[in-house]
ROTORSE-102178 format. One record per atom (N, C-alpha, C, CB): chain; atom name; x, y, z. Coordinates in steps of 0.2 Angstrom, whole numbers. Each point is the difference from the previous one (the first is absolute). Glycine has a CB too. Layout:
! ROTORSE-102178
A  CA  X  Y  Z
...
This chain:
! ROTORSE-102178
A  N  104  348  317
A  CA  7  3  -3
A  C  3  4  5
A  CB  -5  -1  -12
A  N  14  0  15
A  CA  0  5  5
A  C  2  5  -5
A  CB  2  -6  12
A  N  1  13  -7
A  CA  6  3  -2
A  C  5  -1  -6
A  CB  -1  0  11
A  N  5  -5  -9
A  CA  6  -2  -3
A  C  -2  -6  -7
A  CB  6  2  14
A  N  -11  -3  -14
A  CA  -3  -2  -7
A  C  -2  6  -4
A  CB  -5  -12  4
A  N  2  16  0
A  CA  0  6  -6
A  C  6  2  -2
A  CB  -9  4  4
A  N  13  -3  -1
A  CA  6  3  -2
A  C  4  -3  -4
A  CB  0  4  10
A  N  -1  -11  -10
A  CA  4  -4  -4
A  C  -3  -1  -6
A  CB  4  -4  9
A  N  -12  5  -9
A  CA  -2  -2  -6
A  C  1  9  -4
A  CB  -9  -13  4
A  N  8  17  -1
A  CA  2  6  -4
A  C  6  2  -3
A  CB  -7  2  6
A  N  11  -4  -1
A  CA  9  0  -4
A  C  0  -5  -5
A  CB  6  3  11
A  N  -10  -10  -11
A  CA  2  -3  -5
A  C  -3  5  -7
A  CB  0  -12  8
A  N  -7  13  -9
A  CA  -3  2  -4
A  C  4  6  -3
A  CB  -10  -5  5
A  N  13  9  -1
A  CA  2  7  -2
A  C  9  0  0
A  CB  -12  5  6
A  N  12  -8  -4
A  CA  10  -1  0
A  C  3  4  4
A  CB  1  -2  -13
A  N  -4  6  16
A  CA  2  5  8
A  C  1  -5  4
A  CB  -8  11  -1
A  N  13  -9  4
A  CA  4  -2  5
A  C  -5  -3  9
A  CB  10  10  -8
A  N  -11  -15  10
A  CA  -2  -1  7
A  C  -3  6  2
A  CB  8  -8  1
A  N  3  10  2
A  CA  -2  4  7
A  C  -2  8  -3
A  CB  11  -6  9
A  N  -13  7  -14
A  CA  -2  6  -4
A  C  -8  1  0
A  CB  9  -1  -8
A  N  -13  -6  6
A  CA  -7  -1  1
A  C  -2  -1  6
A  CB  0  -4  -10
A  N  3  0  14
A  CA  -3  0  8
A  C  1  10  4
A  CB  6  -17  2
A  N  0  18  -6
A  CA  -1  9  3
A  C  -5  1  0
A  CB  7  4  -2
A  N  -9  -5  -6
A  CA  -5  4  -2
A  C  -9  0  1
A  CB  10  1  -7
A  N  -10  -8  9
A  CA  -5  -5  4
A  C  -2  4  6
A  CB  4  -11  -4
A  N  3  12  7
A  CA  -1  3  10
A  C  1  4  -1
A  CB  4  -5  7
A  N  -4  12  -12
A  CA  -1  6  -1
A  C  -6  0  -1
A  CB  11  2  -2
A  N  -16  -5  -3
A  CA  -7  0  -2
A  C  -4  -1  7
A  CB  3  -5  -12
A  N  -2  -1  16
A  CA  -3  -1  6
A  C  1  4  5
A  CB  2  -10  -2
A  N  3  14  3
A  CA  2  7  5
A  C  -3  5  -2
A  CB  12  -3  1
A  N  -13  4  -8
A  CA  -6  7  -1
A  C  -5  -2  0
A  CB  6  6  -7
A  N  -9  -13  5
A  CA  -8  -2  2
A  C  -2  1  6
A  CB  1  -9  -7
A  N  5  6  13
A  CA  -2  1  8
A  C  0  6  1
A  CB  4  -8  4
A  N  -1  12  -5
A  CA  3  6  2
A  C  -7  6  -2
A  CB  14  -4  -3
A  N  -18  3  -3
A  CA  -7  2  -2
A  C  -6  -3  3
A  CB  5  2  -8
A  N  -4  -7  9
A  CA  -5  -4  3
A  C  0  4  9
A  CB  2  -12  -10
A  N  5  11  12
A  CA  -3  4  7
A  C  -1  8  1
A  CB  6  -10  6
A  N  -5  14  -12
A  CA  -5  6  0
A  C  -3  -1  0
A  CB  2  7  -2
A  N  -7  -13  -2
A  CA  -6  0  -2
A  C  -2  4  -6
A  CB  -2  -2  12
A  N  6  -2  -16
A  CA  -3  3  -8
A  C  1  -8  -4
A  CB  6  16  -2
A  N  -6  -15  -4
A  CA  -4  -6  -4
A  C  6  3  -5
A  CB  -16  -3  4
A  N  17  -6  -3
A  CA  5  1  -5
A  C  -4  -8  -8
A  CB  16  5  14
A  N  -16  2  -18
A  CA  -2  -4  -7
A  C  4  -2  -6
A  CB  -10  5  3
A  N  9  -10  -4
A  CA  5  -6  -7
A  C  -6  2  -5
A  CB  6  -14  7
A  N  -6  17  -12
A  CA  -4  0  -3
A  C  -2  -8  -4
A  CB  4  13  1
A  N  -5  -17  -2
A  CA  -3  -7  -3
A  C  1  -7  4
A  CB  2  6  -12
A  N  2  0  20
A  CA  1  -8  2
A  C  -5  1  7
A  CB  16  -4  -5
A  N  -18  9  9
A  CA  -4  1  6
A  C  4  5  3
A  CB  -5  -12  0
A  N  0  15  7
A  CA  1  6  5
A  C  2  -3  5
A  CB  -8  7  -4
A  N  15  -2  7
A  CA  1  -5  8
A  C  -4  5  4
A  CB  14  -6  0
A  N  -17  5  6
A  CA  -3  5  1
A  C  0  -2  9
A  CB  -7  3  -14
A  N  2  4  17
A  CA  1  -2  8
A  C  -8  -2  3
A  CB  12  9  0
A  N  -13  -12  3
A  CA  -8  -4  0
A  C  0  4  8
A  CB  -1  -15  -10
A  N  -6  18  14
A  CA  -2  0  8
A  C  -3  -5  -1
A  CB  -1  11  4
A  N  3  -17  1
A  CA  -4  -3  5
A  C  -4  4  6
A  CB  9  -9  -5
A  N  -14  6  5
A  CA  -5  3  6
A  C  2  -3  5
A  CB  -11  3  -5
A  N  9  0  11
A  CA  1  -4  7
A  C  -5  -5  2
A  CB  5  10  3
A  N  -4  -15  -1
A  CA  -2  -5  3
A  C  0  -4  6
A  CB  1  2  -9
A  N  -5  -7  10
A  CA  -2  -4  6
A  C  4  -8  -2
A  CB  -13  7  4
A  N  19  -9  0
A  CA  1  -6  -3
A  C  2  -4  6
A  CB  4  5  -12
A  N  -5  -12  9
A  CA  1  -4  6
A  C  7  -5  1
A  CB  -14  1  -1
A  N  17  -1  8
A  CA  5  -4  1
A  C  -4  -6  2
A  CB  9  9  4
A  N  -8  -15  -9
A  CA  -3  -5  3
A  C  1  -5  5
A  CB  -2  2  -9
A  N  10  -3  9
A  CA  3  -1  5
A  C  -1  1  6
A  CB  4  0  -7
A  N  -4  6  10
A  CA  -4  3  4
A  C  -6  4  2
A  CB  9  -3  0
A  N  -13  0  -7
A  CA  -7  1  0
A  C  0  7  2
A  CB  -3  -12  2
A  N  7  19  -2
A  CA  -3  7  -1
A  C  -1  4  -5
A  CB  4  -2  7
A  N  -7  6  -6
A  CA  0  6  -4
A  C  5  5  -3
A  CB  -8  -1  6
A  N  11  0  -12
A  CA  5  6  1
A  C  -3  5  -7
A  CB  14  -8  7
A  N  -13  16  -4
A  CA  -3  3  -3
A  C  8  2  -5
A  CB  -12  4  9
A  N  14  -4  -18
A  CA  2  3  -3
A  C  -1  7  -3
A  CB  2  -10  1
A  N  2  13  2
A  CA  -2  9  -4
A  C  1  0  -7
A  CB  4  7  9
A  N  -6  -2  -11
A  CA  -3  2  -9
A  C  10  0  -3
A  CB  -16  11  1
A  N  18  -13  -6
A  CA  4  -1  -1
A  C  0  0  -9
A  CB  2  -5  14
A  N  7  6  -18
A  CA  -1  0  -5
A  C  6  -4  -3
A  CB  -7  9  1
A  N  5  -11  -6
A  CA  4  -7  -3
A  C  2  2  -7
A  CB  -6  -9  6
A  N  12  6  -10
A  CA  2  -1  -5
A  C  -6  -4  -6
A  CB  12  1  7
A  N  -12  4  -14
A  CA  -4  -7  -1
A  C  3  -2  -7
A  CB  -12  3  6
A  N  8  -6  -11
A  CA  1  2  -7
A  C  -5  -3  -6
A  CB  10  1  4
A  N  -12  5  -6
A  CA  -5  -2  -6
A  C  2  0  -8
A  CB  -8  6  9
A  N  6  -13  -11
A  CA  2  0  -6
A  C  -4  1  -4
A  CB  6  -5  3
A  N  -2  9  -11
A  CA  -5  3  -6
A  C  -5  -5  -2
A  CB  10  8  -4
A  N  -15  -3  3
A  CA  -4  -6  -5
A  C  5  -6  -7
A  CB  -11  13  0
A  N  13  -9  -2
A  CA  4  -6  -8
A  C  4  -3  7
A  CB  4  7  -16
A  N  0  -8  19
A  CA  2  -3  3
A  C  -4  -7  6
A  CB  7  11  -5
A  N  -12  -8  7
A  CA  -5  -5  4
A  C  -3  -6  -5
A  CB  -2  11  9
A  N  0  -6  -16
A  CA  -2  -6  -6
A  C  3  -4  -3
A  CB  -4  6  -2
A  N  12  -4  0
A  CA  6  -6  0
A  C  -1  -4  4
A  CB  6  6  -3
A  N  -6  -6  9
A  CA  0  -4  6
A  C  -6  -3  0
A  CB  6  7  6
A  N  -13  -6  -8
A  CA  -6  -3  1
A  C  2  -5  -8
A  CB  -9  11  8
A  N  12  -7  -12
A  CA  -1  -5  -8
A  C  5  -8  3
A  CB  1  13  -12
A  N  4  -10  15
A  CA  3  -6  0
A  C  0  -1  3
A  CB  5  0  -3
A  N  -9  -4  12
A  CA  -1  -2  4
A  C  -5  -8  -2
A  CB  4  13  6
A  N  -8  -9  -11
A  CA  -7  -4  -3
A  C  4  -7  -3
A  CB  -10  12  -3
């Protein structure tokens, strides 16, 4: 589902205008990122934690040219979803 199916399917359900819901979609995404690179944890209560993960540093290999390249310790975006929510997901996948 991209972008623009959310948006659409939200304005249908709710009768709010398009360009009103996509604001407010890119305003939610803009304060997610915007917390995410201080490095705080932003929590949905029943739906999951966006949060910021360290990766360690590593030995990785260019196979192409068969070298060594060392990657430094590094941190990523992540997101962890609530328990009721990871169950939903397990109930209805089976």
């Amino acid at each position: 589902m991209t972008k623009a199916e959310i948006v659409k399917e939200i304005s249908e359900k709710t009768g709010i205008e398009r360009a009103m819901v996509e604001a407010t979609i890119e305003a939610f995404m803009t304060s997610v990122k915007e917390h995410i690179i201080r490095k705080e944890t932003v929590s949905l209560r029943g739906f999951g934690n966006f949060i910021i993960k360290k990766r360690a540093a590593k030995v990785a290999r260019n196979i192409s040219k068969n070298t060594a390249i060392n990657l430094p310790a590094h941190h990523i975006p992540a997101f962890r979803p609530s328990k009721k929510f990871s169950e939903k997901v397990k109930k209805s996948v089976k």
